[in-house]
N, C-alpha and C positions, 0 to 999 in steps of 0.2 A: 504494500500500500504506500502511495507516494506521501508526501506533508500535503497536498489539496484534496487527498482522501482523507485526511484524518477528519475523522468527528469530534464534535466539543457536545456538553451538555450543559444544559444549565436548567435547574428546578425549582420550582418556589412554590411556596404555602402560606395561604393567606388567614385570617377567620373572615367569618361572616363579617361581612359590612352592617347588616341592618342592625347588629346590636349594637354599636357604635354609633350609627345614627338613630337610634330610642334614645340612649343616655345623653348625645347631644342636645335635645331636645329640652332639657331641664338646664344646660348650659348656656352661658353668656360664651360668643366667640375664641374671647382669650381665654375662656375655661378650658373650653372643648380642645383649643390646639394645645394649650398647656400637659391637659389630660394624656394627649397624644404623646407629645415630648416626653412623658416620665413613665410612659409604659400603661398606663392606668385604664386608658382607652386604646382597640388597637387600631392601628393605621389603615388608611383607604389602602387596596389591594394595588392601587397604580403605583402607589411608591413602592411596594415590595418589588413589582415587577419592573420598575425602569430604576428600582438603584437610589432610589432614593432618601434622605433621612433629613428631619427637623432636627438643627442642634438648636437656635434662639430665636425665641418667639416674646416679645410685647405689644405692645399695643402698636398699633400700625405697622411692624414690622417685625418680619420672620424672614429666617435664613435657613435652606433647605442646603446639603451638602449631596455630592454624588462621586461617582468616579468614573471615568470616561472610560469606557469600555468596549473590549471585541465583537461582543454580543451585540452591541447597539449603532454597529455600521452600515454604512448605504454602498452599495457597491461601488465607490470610491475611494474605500480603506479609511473612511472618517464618520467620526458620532451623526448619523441622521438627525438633519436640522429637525425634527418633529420629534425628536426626543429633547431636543434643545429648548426647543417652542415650551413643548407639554411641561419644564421645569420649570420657563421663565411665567407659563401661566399660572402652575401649583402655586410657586411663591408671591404672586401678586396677588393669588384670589384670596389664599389662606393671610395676606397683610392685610386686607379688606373686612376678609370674617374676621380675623382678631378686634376689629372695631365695634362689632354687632352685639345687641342685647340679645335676652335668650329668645328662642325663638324667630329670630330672623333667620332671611337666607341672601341667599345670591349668584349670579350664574353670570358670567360674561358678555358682552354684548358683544365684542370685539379685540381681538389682541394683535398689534403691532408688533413686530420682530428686526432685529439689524442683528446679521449675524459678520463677525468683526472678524475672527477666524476660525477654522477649524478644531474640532479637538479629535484625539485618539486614544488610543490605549496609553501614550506614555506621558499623555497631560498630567495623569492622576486626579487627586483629589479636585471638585473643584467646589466653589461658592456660589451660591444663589441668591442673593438678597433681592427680597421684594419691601417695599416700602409706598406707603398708603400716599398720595398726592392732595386727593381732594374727598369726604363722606360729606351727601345729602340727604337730602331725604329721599330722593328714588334712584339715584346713581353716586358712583361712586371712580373713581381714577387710582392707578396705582403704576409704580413705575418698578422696573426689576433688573439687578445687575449680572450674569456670569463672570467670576476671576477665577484663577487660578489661584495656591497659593504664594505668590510672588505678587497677587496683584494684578493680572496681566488679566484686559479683556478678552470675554469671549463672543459675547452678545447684550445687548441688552435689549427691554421693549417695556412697550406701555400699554396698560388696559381702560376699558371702560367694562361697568359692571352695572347689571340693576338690580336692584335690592328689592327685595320682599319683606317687609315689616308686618309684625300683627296687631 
């Protein structure tokens, strides 16, 4: 078998989402992502499966970490810009819901992307910060940065969100 025949695997195991969003339910935003952060609540199933993880979460800002990975290439030999997207969006929706009383919600209307350069397997680690711009009362704005650890851009982008209040 050559190195283009080898096979790779890779597995993941998630829990059920719906208990995690019941017990959101009784939470304010920055409950619920805090909850997340400290194990207490488990994680939405798309972080497990693109690599994802919340290490700091306050009030309008959260910072999602990943590592650029084999598994996540576009046949160009570089991280598929949609796994780039789906991180710059995790962290700007989840800086938004960190604003929100219990009970609310929120979903996207739109997200902006600039991707700055590529990443691959030997970027490593990298950062995600998203950070809240603008909360109203029916929308919302947030802006989000990928680095490296050195600092070094990867992307950044901006959202619009509307908010579901009860």
């Amino acid at each position: 078998m050559n190195e283009q025949q080898v096979s790779r695997t890779r597995t993941i195991s998630w829990q059920d989402p719906a208990i995690a969003l019941e017990k959101s339910k009784a939470m304010s935003g920055l409950e619920y992502l805090k909850a997340m952060q400290s194990g207490e609540v488990a994680p939405p199933p798309i972080t497990i499966l693109m690599g994802f993880g919340v290490s700091e979460v306050s009030e309008g800002r959260v910072v999602f970490t990943a590592e650029a990975a084999e598994y996540q290439y576009n046949p160009l030999g570089t991280v598929h810009g949609g796994v780039t997207a789906t991180l710059l969006d995790s962290a700007m929706g989840c800086a938004v819901h960190s604003t929100l009383s219990v009970g609310a919600g929120y979903t996207a209307l739109e997200i902006k992307v600039n991707y700055i350069r590529s990443m691959t397997s030997k970027t490593g680690i990298v950062y995600c910060e998203g950070k809240v711009i603008y909360v109203g009362g029916r929308t919302a704005t947030a802006e989000a940065r990928i680095t490296d650890e050195q600092g070094k851009l990867y992307a950044h982008s901006t959202t619009t969100c509307i908010l579901f209040r009860p």
